[in-house]
N, C-alpha and C positions, 0 to 999 in steps of 0.2 A: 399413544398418539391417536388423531382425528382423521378426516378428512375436512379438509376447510372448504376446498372446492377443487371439481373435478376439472383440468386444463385441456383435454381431448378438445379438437376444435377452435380453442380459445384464440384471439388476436393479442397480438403485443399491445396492445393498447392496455385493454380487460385484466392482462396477466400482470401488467407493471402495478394498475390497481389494486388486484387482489394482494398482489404482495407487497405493498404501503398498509397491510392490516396488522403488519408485525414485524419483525427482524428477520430478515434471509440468512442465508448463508457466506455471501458477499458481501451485507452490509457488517460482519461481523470485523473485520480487517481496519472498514473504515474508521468503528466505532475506538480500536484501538491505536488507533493514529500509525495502524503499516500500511495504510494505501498509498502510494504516492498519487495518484490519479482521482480520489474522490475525498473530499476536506467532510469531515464532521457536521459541518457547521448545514454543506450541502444538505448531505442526510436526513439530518435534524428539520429543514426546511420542509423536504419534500414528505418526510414521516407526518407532521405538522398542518400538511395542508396548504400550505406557504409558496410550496413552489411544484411546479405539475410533475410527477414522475417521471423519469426519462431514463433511458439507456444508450451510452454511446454508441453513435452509428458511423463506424467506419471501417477501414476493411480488415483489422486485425479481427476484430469481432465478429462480420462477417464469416469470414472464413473459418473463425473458429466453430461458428454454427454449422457450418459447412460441412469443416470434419472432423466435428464430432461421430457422424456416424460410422467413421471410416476407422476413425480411433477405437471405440464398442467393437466393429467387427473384428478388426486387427487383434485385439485382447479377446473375444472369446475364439479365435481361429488358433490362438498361441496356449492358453489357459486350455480351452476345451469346458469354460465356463458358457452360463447361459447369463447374460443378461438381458433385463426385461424391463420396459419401459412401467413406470407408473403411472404419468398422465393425472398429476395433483398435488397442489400444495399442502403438505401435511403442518400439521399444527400439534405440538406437545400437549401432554392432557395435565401436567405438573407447572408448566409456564405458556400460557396460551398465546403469548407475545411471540414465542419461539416459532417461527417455520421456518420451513423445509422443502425444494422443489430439487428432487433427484433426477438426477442424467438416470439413471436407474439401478434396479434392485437386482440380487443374485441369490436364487433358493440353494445353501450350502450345506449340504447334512441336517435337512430342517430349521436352520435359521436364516433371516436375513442379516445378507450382507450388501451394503451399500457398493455400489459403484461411479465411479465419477471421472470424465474426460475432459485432459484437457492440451489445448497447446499454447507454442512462446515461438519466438524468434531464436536464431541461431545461438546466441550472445548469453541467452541462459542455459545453454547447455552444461557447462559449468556447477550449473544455482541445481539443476536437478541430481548431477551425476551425485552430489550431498546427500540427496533426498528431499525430501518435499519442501517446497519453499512454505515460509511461515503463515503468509497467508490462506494460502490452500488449506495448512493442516488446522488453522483455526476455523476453516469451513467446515471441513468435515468431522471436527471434534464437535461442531455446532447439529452436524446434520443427526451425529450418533446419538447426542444429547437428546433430541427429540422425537428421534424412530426406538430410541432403544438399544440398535444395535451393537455390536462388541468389533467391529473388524469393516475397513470401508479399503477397495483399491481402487489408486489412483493409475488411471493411464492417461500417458502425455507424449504428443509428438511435439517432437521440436528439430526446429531448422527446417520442417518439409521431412527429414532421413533420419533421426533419431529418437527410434519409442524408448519410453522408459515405463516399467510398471513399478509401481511400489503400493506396499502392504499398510497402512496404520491401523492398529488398535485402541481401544477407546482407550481414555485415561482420567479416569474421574476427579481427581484434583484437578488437573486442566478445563475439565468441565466444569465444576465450581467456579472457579475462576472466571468462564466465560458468563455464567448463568449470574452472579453476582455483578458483573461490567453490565451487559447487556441490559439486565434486570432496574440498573440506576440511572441508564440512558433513559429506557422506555418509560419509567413511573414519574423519576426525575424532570427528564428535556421532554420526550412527548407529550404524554399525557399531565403533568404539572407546569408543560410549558416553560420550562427556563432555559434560558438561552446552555448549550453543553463548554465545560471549560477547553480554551484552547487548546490544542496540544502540537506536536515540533515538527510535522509532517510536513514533507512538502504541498503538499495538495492545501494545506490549510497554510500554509508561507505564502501561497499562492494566489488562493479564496482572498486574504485579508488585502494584500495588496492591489487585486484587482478592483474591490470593493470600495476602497479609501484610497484612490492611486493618488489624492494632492489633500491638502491640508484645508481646503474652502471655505473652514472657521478658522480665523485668529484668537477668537475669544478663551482664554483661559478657563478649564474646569476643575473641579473639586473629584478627586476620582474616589472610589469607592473604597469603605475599612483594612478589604484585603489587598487593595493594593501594596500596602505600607510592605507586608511582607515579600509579594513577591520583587520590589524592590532589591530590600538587602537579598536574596535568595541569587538574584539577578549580579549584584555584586557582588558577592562572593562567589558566584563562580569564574567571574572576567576576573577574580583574585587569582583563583585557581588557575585559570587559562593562561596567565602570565608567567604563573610560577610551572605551569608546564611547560612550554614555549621557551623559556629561559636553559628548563632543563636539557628540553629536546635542541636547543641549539647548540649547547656543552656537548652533547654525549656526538652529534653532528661533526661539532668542529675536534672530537677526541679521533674520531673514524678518519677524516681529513690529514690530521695531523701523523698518523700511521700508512696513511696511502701514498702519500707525497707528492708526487711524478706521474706515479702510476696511476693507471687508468681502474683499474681493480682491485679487487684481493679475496681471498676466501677463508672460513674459519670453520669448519664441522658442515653445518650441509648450507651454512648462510655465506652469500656471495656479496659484497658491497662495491659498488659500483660510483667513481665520480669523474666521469667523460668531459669530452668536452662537447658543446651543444651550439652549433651556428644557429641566431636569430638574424633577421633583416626586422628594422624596423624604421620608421616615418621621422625625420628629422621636420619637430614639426616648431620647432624656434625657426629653425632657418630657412623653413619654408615661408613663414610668416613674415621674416626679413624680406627673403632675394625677391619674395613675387605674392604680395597680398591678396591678389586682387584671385587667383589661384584657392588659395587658403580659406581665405573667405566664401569663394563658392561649394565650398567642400566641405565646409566645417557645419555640424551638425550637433543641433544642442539637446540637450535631453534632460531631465527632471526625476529627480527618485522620492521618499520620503525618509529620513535617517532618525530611526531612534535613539535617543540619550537619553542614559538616565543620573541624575548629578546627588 
């Protein structure tokens, strides 16, 4: 690895710049369609030039710059590790696309070892007690990939009251894997400029909808070769989704049909559960009968766009 440039100093402005010279370690997530919060397509703009770099500013983020530093000293106070700011976006000397800007480094029996903090809300507590949630560890298989490194820990508060440390070590088919993805974003959509293919994220469910929220052409188009396939691809899986849905309402109404009256049952360590469940909802025929005028001031229309495909 390099130094691409030193960050001592630097304003978020300058650093969002610098790191539009290549792939970060967050944009790695995106690139895979596990962000739910940033769409490819985003990405691909602001890598491009297309759209001005930016990082979301709001208070989860904040505070997570917040405490971070609090997270570093909590893990070296528990550890009796030293870690050590870097203060620079590093760049791979094998894929010069690839950077890197570390929460910091740990001198461990003479080698580096990465370090990296972070936090979540209560609700993942959960997602950590597993171990590293998936986009993290394709962060930091990103960041080993291009320092070298063999071994990166992650500290994470969550909730405010619960640290968790965990250990990952490098894993070179995993790294392939990223370095070949990464590799056909940057050569591919960046620097060849073509637009990157969709993929099922929300963030990109999102992006599209936001972008095209009404139909403004009427005019019929001729779409493109590959469409044809992802058609049938398309229908054959609403094949599939039918014949699973059919299945799953069978095996449904088999569990029903053994529970009867009752409200439960159990079998080995799986419990099934069919209660009953009070709804209140809007009688909204006979509201529009007894008192229109009611209904009418209430009633709110709204407009979506529906894909079919025939």
């Amino acid at each position: 690895m390099n130094v691409l440039v030193k960050t001592k100093d630097m304003n978020r402005s300058q650093w969002l710049k610098w790191r539009n010279k290549g792939i970060g370690g967050s944009d790695v997530s995106v690139i895979a369609g596990k962000n739910p919060f940033r769409s490819v397509y985003e990405l691909w703009l602001e890598k491009t030039g297309q759209l001005v770099p930016q990082e979301e500013d709001n208070e989860f983020t904040h505070f997570g710059k917040v405490l971070e530093k609090i997270v570093k000293n909590e893990f070296m106070e528990r550890t009796g590790l030293k870690v050590r700011s870097k203060n620079a976006i590093l760049r791979s000397d094998d894929h010069p696309f690839m950077l890197a800007d570390l929460d910091g480094v740990i001198n461990e029996n003479g080698k580096m070892v990465i370090f990296e903090a972070k936090t979540g809300s209560a609700y993942k507590e959960d997602l950590w007690e597993q171990g590293v949630p998936e986009a993290y560890l394709m962060q930091v298989q990103h960041y080993m990939a291009v320092t070298g490194s063999e071994k990166t820990y992650i500290a994470a508060l969550i909730g405010g009251n619960h640290f968790f440390c965990h250990t990952v070590y490098r894993d070179d088919d995993f790294i392939d894997k990223l370095i070949q993805m990464e590799s056909m974003f940057w050569n591919d959509c960046v620097l060849g400029g073509r637009e990157p293919v969709a993929d099922g994220s929300e963030a990109t469910t999102t992006y599209l909808s936001e972008k095209y929220p009404i139909a403004s052409d009427e005019t019929e188009i001729s779409l493109p070769d590959n469409a044809l396939q992802i058609c049938d691809e398309y229908k054959a899986i609403l094949a599939e989704l039918d014949e699973l849905t059919e299945k799953k309402t069978a095996l449904s109404n088999q569990l029903k049909s053994m529970l009867g009256s009752h409200s439960s049952g159990v079998i080995g360590d799986r419990r099934v559960s069919w209660g009953n469940v009070m709804r209140t909802t809007l009688d909204q025929k006979r509201l529009q009968e007894e008192n229109r005028e009611i209904y009418d001031k209430y009633l709110k229309k709204s407009s979506y766009r529906r894909l079919l495909v025939a």
